[in-house]
C-alpha positions as CSV (number, residue, x, y, z in Angstrom):
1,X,48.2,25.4,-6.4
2,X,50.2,24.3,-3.4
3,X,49.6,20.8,-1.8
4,X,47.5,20.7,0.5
5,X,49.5,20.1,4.4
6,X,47.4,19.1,7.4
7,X,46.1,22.2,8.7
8,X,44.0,21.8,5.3
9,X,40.3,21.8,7.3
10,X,41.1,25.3,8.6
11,X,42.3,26.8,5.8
12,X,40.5,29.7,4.6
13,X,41.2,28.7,1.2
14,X,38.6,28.1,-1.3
15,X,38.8,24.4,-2.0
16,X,39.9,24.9,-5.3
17,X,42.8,26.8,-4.3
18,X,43.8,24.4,-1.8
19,X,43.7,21.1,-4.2
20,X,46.4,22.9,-7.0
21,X,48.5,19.8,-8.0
22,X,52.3,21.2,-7.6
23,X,53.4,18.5,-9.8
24,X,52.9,17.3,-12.9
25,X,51.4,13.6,-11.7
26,X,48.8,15.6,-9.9
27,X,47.6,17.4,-13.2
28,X,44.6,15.9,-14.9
29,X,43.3,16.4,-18.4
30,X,44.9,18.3,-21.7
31,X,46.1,15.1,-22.7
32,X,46.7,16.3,-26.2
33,X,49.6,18.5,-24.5
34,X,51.4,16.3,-21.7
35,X,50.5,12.8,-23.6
36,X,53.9,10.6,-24.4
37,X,55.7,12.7,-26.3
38,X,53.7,15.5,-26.6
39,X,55.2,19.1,-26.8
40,X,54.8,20.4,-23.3
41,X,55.7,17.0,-21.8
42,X,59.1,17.0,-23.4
43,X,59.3,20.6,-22.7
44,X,58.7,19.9,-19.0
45,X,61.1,16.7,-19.1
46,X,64.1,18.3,-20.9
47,X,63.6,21.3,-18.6
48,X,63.4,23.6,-21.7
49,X,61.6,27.1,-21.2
50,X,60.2,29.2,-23.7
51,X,57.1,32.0,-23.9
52,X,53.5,30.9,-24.5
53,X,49.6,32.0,-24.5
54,X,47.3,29.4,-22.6
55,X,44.2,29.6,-24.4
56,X,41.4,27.4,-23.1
57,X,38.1,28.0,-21.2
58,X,37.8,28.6,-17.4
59,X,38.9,26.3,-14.7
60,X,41.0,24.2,-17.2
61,X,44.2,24.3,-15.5
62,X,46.2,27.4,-16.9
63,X,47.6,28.8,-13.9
64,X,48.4,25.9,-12.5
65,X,50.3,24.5,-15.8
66,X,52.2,28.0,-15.8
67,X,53.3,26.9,-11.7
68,X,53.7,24.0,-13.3
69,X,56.2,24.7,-15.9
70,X,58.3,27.6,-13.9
71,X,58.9,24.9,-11.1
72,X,59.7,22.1,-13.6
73,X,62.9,24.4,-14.7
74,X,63.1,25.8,-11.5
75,X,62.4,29.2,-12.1
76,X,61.2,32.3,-10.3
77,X,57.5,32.3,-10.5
78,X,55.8,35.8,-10.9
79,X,52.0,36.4,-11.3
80,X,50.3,38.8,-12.3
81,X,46.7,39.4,-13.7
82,X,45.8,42.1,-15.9
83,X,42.9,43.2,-14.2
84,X,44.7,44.5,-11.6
85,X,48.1,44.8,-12.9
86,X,49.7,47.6,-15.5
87,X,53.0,48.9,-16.9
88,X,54.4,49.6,-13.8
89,X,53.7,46.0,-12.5
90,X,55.2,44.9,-15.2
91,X,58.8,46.8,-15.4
92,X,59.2,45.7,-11.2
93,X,58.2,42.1,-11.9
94,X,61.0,42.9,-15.0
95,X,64.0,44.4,-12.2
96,X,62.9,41.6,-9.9
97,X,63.6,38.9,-12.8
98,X,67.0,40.6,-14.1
99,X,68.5,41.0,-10.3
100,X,67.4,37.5,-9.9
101,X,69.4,36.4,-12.9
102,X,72.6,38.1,-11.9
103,X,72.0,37.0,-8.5
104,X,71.7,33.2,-8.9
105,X,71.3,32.7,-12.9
106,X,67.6,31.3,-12.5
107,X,64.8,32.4,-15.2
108,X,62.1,34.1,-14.6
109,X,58.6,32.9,-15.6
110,X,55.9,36.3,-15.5
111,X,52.8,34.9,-15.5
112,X,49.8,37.2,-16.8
113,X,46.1,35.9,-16.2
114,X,43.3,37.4,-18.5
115,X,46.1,39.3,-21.0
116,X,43.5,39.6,-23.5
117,X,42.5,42.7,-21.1
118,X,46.1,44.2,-21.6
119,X,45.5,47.1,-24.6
120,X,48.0,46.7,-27.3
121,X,50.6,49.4,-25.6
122,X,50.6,47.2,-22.2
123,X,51.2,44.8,-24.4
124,X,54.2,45.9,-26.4
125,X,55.8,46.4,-22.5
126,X,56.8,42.9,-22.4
127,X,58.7,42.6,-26.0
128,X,62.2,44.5,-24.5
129,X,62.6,41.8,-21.7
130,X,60.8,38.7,-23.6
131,X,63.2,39.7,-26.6
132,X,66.5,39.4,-24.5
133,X,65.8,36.9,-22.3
134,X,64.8,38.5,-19.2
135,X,61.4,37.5,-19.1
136,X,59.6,34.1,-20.0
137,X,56.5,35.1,-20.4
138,X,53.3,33.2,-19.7
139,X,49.7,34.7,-20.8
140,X,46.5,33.0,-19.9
141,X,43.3,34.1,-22.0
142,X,39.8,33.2,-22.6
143,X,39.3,34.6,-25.9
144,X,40.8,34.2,-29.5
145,X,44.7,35.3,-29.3
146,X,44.1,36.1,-33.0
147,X,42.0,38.4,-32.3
148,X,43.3,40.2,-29.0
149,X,46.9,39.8,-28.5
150,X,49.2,41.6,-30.5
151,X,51.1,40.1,-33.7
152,X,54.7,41.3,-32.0
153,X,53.4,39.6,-28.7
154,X,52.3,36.4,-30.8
155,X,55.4,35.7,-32.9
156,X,57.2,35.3,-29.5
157,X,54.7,33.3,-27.7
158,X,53.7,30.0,-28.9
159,X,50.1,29.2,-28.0
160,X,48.5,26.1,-26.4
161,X,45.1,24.9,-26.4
162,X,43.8,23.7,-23.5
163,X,40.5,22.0,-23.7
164,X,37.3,21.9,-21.3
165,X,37.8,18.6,-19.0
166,X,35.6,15.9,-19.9
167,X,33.2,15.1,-17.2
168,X,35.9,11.5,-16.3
169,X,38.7,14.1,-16.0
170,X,36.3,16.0,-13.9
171,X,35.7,12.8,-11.7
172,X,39.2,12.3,-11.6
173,X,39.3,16.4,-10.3
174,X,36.8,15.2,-7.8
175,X,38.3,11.8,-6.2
176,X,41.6,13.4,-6.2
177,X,39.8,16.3,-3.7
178,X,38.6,13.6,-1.6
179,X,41.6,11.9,-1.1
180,X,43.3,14.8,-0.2
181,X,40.7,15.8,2.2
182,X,41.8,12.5,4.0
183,X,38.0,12.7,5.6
184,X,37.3,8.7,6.5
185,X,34.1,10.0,8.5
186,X,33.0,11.9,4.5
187,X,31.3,9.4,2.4
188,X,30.2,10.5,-1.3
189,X,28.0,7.9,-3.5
190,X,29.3,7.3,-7.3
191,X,26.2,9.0,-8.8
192,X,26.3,12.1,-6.6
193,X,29.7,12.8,-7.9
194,X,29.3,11.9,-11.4
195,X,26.0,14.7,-11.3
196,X,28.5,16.9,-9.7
197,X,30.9,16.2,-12.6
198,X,28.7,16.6,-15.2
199,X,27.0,20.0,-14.5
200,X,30.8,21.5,-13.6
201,X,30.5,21.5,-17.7
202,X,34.2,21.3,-18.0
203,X,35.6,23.8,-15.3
204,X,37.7,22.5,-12.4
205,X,37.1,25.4,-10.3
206,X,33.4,25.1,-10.9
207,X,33.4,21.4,-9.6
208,X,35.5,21.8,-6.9
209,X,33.3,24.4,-5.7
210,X,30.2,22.6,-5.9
211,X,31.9,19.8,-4.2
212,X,32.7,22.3,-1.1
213,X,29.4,23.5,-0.8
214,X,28.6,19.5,-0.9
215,X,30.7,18.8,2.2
216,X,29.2,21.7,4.1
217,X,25.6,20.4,3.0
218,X,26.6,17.1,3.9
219,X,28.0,17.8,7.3
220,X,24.3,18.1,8.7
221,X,24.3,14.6,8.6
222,X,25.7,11.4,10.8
223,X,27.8,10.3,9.0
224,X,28.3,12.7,6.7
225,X,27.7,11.8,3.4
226,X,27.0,13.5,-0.6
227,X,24.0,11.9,-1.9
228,X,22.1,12.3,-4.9
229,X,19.8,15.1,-3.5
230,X,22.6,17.2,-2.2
231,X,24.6,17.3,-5.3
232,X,20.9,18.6,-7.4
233,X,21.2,21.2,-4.8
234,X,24.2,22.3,-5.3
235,X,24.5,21.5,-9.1
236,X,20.7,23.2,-10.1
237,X,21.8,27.2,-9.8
238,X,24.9,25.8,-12.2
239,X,24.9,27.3,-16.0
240,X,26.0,26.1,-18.7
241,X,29.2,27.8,-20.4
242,X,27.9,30.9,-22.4
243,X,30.1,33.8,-22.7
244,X,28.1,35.8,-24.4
245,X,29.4,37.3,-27.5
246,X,32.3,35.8,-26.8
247,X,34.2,32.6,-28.6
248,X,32.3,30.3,-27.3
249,X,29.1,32.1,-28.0
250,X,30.1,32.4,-31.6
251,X,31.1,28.8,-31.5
252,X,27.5,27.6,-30.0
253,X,25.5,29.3,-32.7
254,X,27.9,28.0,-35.7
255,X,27.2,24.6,-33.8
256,X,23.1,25.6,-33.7
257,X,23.3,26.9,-37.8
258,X,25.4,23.3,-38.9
259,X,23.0,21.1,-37.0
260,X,20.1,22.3,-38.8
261,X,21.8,22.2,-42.1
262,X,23.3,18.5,-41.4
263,X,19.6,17.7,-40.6
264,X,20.3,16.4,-37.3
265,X,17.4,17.6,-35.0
266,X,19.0,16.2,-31.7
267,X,22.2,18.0,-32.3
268,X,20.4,20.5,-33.4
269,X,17.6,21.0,-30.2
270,X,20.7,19.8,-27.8
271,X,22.5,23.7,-28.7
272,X,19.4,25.5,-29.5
273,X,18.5,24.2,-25.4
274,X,22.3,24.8,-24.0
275,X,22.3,28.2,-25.1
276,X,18.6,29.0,-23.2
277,X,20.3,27.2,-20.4
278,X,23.1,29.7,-20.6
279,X,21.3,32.6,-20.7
280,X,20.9,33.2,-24.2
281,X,18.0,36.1,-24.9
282,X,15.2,33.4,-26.4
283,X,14.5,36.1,-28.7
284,X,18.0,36.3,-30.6
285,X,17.6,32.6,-31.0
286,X,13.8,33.2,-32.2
287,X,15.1,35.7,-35.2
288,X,18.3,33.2,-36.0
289,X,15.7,30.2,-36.1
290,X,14.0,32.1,-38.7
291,X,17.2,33.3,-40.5
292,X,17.4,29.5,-41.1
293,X,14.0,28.8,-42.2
294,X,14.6,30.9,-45.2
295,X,18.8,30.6,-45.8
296,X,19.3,27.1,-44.6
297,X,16.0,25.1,-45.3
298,X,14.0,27.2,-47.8
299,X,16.6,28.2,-50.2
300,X,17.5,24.2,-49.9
301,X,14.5,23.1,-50.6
């Protein structure tokens, strides 16, 4: 994301757009990767590229690390997504990439969001110019590389995980916006944000958003300010990550099936209520609930 300059209020922007960090001090969360000495911070630092798969949930920073990394080694910066994108995207970003090489000798980073929607022949495009160096190529995915990428793709491509932000890396998300907003007249109480923080369940975008629909809420009022009841406006239509019969819908029900075989009813009622909260059919959670009355407590007992 660019920083945001000071014709930021009249930007058309979404907010979330508007507050990418374009450096690395900017960046919060995935401490596991860009900790001291961890291997994307030495990548970054030693100005070392190489291919990779960002694999994390939504809103947790994967374009922006991809920015990131092309401007750390200052490369060319290339994005794609394969929603829109095909083959033919591909080979022009691939000319672009090798004129700019014998142009200036800079690398080219080819960022791809949502690869996972690539089918395996758009896939096998990139191997020519990821194999001689004309590409450095960047996926982004929601789901299981495992399971959707291709094994030629994957044993070029190291994969990263990045995690859901905790709701204090969400806070952080939050006071950074503010800041950068430089709005003296825009007050926000502590426990506004923190319920802001907490129903983003983990996705930048998504709390960044909410907090933009805040500020317009809050704008009715002199001085402006995000209370308590604005953010419960803007935080009640707000579900919880689902992604149904996707990884983390797999993951939720694993999590439902242990709890109730640990014996742990609060674990156990917390993702048996997240799931209804994401929009879970109640009755595929009825007929698992008695899948485990038999398998998991009766055969037990």
């Amino acid at each position: 994301m660019n920083s945001p300059d000071a014709r930021i209020d009249s930007d058309a922007r979404p907010l979330a757009d508007r507050m990418r960090p374009s450096t690395l001090d900017g960046y919060i969360g995935q401490s596991h990767l860009f900790g001291p000495g961890k291997p994307l911070r030495r990548m970054l630092e030693g100005g070392h590229l190489h291919s990779m798969i960002l694999w994390g949930p939504p809103g947790t920073g994967k374009t922006t690390l991809a920015r990131l990394v092309a401007k750390s080694c200052d490369a060319e910066f290339i994005a794609l997504s394969a929603v829109m994108a095909g083959v033919k995207d591909i080979r022009a970003a691939a000319e672009r990439a090798y004129a700019a090489r014998q142009e200036s000798g800079r690398r080219t980073v080819l960022f791809l969001d949502e690869v996972h929607r690539f089918n395996k022949a758009q896939q096998d495009a990139f191997l020519p110019w990821v194999e001689d160096g004309t590409l450095v190529f960047i996926g982004a995915t929601t789901e299981n590389p495992s399971f959707e990428l291709n094994n030629a793709l994957l044993s070029r491509a190291r994969v990263y995980v990045l995690r859901a932000l905790t709701s204090e890396d969400l806070r952080g998300v939050l006071d950074r916006a503010l800041r950068l907003l430089a709005r003296p007249d825009l007050q926000a109480d502590d426990s506004a944000l923190n319920l802001i923080a907490s129903a983003a369940d983990g996705d930048a975008r998504r709390s960044l958003n909410m907090l933009e629909l805040a500020i317009d809420l809050a704008g009715a009022a002199e001085p402006p300010r995000i209370t308590d009841e604005i953010a419960a406006e803007v935080a009640s239509g707000s579900l919880r990550r689902f992604d149904k019969q996707g990884e983390a819908f797999y993951d939720q029900i694993s999590a439902l099936h242990k709890s109730v075989r640990g014996s742990d009813p609060d674990a156990a009622l917390y993702w048996f209520c997240r799931m209804l909260d994401g929009g879970c059919d109640p009755r595929y959670l009825a007929r698992r609930v008695l899948r485990m009355s038999f398998e998991d407590i009766g055969l037990a007992d």
